[in-house]
N, C-alpha and C positions, 0 to 999 in steps of 0.2 A: 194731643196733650200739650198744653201749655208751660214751658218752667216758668218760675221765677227769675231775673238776670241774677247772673255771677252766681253759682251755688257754691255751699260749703265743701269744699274739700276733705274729706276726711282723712286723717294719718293713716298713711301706710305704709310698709317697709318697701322699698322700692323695689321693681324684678331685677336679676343679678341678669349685669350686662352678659356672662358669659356663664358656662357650664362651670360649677364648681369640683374642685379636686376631693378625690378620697377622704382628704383631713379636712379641708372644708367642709364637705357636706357635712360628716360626721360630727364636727363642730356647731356648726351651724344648726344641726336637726337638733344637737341637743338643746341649745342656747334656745331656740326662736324656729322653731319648725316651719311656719308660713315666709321664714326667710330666704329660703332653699329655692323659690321658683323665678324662672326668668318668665321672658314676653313670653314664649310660644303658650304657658301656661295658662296664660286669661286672652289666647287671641285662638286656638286650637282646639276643636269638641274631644279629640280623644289621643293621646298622649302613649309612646311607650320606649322606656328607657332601663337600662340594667344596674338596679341601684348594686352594690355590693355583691355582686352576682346572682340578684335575684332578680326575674323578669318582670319589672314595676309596669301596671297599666293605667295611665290618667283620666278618667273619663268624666267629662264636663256636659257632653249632649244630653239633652233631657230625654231623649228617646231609648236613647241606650242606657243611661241610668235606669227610667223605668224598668226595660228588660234585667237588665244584671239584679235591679235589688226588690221588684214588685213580681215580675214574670218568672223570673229563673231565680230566685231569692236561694232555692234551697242548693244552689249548685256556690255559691257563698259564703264560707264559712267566715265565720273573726277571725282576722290576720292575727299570726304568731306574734308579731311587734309590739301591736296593742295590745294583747291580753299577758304579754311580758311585762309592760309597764305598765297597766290598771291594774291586774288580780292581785298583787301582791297585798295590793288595800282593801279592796276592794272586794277579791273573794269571791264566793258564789252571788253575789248581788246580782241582781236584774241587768245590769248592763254589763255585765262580763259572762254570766251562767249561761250556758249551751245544752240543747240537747232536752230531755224529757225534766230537767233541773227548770231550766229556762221556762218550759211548757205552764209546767203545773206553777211558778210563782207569777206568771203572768197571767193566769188564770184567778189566783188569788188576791190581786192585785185590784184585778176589772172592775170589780162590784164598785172602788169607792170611785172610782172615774167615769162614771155614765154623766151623761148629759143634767141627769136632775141632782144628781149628790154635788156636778160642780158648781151648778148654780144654788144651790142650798147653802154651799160656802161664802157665796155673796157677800152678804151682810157683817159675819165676822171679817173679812178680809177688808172692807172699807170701813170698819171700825178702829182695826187694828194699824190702819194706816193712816186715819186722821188723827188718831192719838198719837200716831211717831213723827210727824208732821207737825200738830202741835208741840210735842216738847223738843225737835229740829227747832221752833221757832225760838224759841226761847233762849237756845243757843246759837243767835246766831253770830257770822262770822266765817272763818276758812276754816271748812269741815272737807275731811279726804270720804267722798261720795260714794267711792267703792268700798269702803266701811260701811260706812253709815247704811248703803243697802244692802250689805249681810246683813245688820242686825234687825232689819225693818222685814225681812225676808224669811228671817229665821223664826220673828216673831208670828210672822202669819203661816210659816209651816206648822209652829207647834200650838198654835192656837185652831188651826182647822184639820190636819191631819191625824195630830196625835194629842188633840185638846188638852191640851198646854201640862203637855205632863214627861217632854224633856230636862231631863235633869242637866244641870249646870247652870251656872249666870252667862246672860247673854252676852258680857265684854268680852269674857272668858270663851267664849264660846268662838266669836266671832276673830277673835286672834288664833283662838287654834285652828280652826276652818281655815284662815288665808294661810297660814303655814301646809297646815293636811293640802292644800290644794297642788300649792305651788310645790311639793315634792309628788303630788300622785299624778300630774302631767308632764314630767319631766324624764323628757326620753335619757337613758347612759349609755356613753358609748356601747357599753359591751349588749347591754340588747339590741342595738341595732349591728352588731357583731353575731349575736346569736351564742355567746360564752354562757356555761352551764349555768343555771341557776343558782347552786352552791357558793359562786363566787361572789361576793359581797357588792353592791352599788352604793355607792357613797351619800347620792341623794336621797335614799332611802332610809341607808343607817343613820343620817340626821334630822331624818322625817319618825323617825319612831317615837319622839315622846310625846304628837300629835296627833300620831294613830292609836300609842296608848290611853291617850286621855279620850280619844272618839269610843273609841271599845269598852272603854270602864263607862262611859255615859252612858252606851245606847245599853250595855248588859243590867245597869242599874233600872233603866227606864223600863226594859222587859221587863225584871221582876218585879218592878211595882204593881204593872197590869196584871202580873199574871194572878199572885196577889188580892188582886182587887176580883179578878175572874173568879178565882176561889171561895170566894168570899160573900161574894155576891152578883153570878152573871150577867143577871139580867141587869143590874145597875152600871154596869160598864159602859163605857161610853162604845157606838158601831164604827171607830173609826180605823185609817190601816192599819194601826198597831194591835188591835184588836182582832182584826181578819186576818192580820200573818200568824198572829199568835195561836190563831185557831183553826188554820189549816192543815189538812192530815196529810202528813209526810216531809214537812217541813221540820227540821232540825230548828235546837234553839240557835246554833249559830248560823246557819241558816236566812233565820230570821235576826239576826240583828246587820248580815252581811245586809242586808235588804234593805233596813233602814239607815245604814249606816252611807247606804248607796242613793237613797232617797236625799238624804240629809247634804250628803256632799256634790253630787250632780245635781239633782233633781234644784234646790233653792240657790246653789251655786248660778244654776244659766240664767235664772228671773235677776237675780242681785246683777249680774253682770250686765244683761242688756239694758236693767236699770238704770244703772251707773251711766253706760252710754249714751241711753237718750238724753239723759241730765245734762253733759256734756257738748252733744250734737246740737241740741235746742239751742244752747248759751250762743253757740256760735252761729246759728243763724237766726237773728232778730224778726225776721218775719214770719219765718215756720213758728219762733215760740209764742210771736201775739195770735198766730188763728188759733194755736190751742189752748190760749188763757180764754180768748175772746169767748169761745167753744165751751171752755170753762162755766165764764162769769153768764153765760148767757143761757145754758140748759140745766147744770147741776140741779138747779135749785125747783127744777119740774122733774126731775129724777129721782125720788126718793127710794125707788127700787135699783139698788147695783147691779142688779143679774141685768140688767138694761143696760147699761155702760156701754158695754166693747163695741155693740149696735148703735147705737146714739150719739157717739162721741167720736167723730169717722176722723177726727185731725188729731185727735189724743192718738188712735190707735195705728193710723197709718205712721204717726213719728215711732212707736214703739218698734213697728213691724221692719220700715226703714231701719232703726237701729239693728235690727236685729240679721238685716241683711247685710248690711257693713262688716256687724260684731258678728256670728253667727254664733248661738250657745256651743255649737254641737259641729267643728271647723272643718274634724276630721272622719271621714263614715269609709273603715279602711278593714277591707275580707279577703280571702283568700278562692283561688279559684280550685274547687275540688277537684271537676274535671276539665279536660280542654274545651274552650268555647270560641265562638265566633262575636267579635260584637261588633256593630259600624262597619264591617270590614277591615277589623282587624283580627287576627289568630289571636286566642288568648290559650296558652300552656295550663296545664295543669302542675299545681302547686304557685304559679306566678300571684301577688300581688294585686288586687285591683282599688283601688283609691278613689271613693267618690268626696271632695272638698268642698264644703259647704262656700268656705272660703273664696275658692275659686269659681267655683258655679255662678257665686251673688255679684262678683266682680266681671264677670265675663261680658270680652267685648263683644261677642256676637248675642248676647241675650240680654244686654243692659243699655238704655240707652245716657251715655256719662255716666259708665259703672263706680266709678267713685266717689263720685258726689251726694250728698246728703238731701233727697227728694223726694220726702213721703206722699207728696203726693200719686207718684206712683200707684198708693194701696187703696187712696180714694177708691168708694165704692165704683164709679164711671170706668175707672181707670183699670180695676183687677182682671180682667179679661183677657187685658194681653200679657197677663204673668203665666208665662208653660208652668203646669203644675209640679213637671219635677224641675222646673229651674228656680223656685225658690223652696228650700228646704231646710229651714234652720232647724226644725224636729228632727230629720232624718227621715226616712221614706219607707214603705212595704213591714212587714212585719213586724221588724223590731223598732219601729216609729216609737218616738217617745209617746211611754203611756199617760203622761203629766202634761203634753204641750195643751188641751184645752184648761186646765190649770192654771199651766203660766198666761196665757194669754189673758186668761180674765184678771190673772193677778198683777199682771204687766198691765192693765186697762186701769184698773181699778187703786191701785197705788199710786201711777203717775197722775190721776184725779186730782187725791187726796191732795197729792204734796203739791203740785202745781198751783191748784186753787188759793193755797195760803202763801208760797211760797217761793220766790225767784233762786234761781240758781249759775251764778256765773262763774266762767273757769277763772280759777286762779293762778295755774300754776306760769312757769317761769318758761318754760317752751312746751307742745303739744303732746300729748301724752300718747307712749310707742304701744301701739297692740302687740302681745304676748302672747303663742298658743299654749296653751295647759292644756289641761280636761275643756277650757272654756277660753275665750278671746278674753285676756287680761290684758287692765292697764298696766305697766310698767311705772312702780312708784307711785300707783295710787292717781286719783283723781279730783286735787284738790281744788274744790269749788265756795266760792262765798256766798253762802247763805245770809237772806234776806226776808222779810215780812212783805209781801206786795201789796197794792191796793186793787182791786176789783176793779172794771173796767164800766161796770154798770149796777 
């Protein structure tokens, strides 16, 4: 593989020269959780240390990831920490729900993610983004990016998922969403204390007026369909809102924990590695001329989108590249039910095991210049030497996201739109800090100046 000279660096918090204390870490996990790791971290396949007196395992090899989360998945369970700091929003939704819960909404779920219902999306999703793209243009100027692609995100989740029949306005929408997030990723002390649940978290009780406005949307948006079910079935639209609503056994709150879960993880990780490739590109002027060039030189034999993510191999290697920097999905963190062996390490039963998208995508022994900004990498020539579990921004084995063919076409077919019309350069005043939430956040937004470009051909 050939690089280009000098590549982009991309921000990262640096590894902590030494082991941090009690009140550091604690501090720290809450603040910025990927701030927590020193070198041995991205230089080390498998890791074990006693956080808080519990037996934490770090596992970065691809080999043993496989086994712990594809092989021995069910020896696994969701770590205590996590489902401390998700359910509370979150709920029985698809990425918290366990158990025969879990079974049957994931069952439910399948029908609108096959292969042909994602590519049937196609066409609205690059309609809905050269119109957000066109009216980007119109404004243009220093617009913060990581806005701008919730609302462009949101707009193709409710246009192709739940055909455009989420209640609220999108400003509205997209402001309580960046709040709902930034309190449902935010670890508190006291759950990483393991203090009763009864006891109040602070970042929660001022997260409530955006989880109350999430819960009045999506219960309003049920009843409309259901509504419309009643009224006349066959005329309803086949889309998820529709299959949860009509799945036997499924509770109505249930089903809005579901969509409530779709809505905030699911168009949350597309907006975000959105954001970043917008970002990534600005800063390296030659990755962003092959994929104008790529642009101005196929689009226009392309009038099928289901074709994109195939045909557009430097559009989609920048996404995939962002996506290995940012990972939607940072943290893939279980618990061990019984004792196991992994790599050659003893792993306890009830310890901790931590698989880091974070760290896996950075890792020196599986990246070559793991920080650097080098889609080419995903070039088709190039994917071969990617080990399959060492890039996992979906997460892996079972509970694999059931939307990453989704995102991806949607990550393909959006960065198209917008690129084809539109330049995007960072503006801000220094580099923008990643943030782990539910998803890899900018810190203060990602303010970029928007631009009209001109075609190359």
């Amino acid at each position: 593989m050939t690089f280009l000279p000098e590549p982009f660096l991309a921000p990262a918090p640096p590894p902590q020269p030494r082991p941090l204390g009690t009140a550091s870490f604690v501090w720290t996990a809450m603040r910025n959780p990927i701030e927590i790791w020193g070198e041995r971290a991205y230089r080390e396949p498998i890791l074990r240390d006693d956080w808080l007196k519990v037996p934490t395992i770090v596992v970065s090899d691809p080999q043993a990831i496989r086994y712990c989360l594809v092989e021995n998945a069910s020896n696994y369970a969701m770590q205590p920490l996590r489902q401390r700091v998700l359910r509370p929003m979150l709920r029985d939704g698809l990425l918290t729900a366990e158990g025969e819960l879990w079974r049957r909404t994931r069952r439910a779920m399948a029908p609108v993610f096959t292969p042909r219902n994602i590519g049937g999306l196609a066409a609205v999703m690059a309609e809905r983004s050269d119109r957000f793209a066109e009216g980007l243009g119109r404004r243009e100027g220093v617009r913060d990016a990581a806005h701008e692609m919730t609302l462009l995100t949101y707009d193709i989740l409710q246009a192709t998922l739940f055909t455009d029949a989420i209640a609220g306005e999108p400003a509205e929408f997209a402001r309580a969403m960046d709040d709902f997030l930034a309190r449902m990723g935010r670890i508190d002390p006291l759950d990483l204390l393991d203090a009763p649940a009864f006891l109040p978290r602070i970042g929660r009780l001022l997260g409530r007026r955006s989880v109350a406005y999430f819960r009045r949307l999506i219960a309003e948006t049920a009843e409309r369909r259901r509504l419309a079910l009643a009224d006349d079935p066959a005329g309803a639209p086949r889309d998820l809102l529709t299959l949860l609503l009509q799945t036997d056994g499924l509770k109505p709150s249930e089903v809005e924990d579901n969509i409530i879960t779709f809505i905030g993880a699911g168009h949350e990780t597309t907006a975000r590695a959105l954001g970043w490739t917008l970002f990534l590109l600005s800063q390296a002027p030659a990755e962003r001329d092959k994929v104008e060039r790529e642009l101005d030189e196929r689009l226009a034999h392309l009038p099928d989108p289901r074709e994109w993510a195939d045909a557009l191999p430097h559009t989609r290697a920048a996404f995939e590249e962002a996506m290995r920097l940012y990972p939607p999905a940072p943290s893939l963190n279980r618990m061990a039910v019984e004792a196991d062996r992994v790599a050659g390490l003893d792993i306890p039963a009830g310890a901790t095991l931590l698989v880091m998208p974070w760290l896996v995508h950075r890792h020196e022994r599986l990246w070559e210049r793991p920080g650097h900004f080098l889609p080419e990498r995903f070039l088709p020539e190039n994917r071969g030497r990617i080990d399959r579990y060492g890039y996992i921004p979906f997460g892996v084995g079972p509970r694999v996201c059931i939307g990453a063919s989704f995102a991806l076409q949607e990550g393909v077919i959006a960065l198209a739109c917008l690129l084809r019309h539109l330049r995007f350069d960072y503006a801000g005043a220094r580099p923008p800090h990643p943030v782990q939430k539910i998803t890899i956040q900018p810190r203060g937004g990602l303010p970029m100046r928007v631009s009209r470009r001109h075609r190359t051909t």
